[in-house]
N, C-alpha and C positions, 0 to 999 in steps of 0.2 A: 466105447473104446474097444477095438478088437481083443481079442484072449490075449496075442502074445505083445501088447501095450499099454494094457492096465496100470500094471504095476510099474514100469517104468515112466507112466507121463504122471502118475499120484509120485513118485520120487522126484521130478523134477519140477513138479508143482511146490511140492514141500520143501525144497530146498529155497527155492523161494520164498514163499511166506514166512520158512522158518530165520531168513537170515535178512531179508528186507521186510518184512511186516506185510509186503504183497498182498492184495487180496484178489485169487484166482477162482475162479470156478471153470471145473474141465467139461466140457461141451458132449452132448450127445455125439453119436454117428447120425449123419445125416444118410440116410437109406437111398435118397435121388440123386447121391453125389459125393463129391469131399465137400469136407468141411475139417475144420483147424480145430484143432485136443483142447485147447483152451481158450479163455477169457480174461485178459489179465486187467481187474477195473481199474487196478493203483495207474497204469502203464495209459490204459483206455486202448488195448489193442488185442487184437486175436492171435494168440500165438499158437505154431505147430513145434512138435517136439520130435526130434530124432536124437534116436542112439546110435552112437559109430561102434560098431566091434570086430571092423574089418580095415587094417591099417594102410587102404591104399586112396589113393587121389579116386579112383575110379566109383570107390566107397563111397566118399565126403561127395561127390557129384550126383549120383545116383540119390540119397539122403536126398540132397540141397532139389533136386530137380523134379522128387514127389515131392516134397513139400513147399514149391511154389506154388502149386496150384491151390494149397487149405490156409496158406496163409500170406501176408508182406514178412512178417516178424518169424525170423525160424532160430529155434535154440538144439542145440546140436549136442549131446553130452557124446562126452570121447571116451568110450573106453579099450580103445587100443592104441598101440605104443606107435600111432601115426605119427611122422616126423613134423615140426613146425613148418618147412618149407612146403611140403606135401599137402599139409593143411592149407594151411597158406596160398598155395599157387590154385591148387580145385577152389579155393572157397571163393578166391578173386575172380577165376574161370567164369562159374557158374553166374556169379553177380551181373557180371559185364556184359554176359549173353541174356541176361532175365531182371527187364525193368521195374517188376514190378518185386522185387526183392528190397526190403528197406533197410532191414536190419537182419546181422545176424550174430548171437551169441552162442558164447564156447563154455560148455561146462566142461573142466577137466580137474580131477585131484581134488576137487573141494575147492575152487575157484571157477571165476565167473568172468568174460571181458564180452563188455555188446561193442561191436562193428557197425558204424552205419554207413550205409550205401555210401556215402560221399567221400570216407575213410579208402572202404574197398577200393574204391574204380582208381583213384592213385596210383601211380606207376609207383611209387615209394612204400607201398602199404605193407604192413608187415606187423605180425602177431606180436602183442605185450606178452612178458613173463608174468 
């Protein structure tokens, strides 16, 4: 894992394990390429982690659109006072233009909601409290 991702993909590995029993293991850098921060076996999928600490649609897109390519599964922790619509509108954005997006979950506050693709692509779709 790079310098400045270490500590945040072991925080949101452990948020997991600690509150679902998950069992993760976080993945090497693959040197010929991307590859996805984690392994999640409970789940049996590769997940990529990003952190938000930039509160615009432009943020959550950019995020979502490196992390298509190291994973299907991407978990997104938010830590900026991004608004729900703003989230909301880039995360549907980004899904609708990129098939190979399956799921995507929101870490925010100490909660957790996964989105999957079939949710998203909804013209009704719209973030749980």
């Amino acid at each position: 894992h790079g310098r400045n991702e270490r500590a945040g993909n072991i925080r949101i590995a452990k948020y997991f394990v600690e509150k679902y029993g998950q069992e993760i293991d976080l993945l090497p850098v693959n040197v010929n390429g991307t590859s996805a921060d984690a392994y999640n076996h409970t789940l049996g999928v590769e997940q990529e982690y990003k952190i938000n600490h930039t509160p615009t649609q432009n943020a959550i897109n950019k995020e979502l659109r490196s992390a298509q390519h190291q994973a299907n599964n991407i978990i997104i922790e938010i830590l900026s006072d991004i608004s729900d619509s703003d989230l909301r509108d880039s995360i549907q954005d980004r899904v609708l233009r990129t098939p190979s997006i399956q799921s995507v979950t929101i870490l925010r506050n100490g909660n957790d909601t996964t989105y999957r693709r079939e949710q998203i692509v909804q013209s009704n779709f719209t973030l749980l409290q």
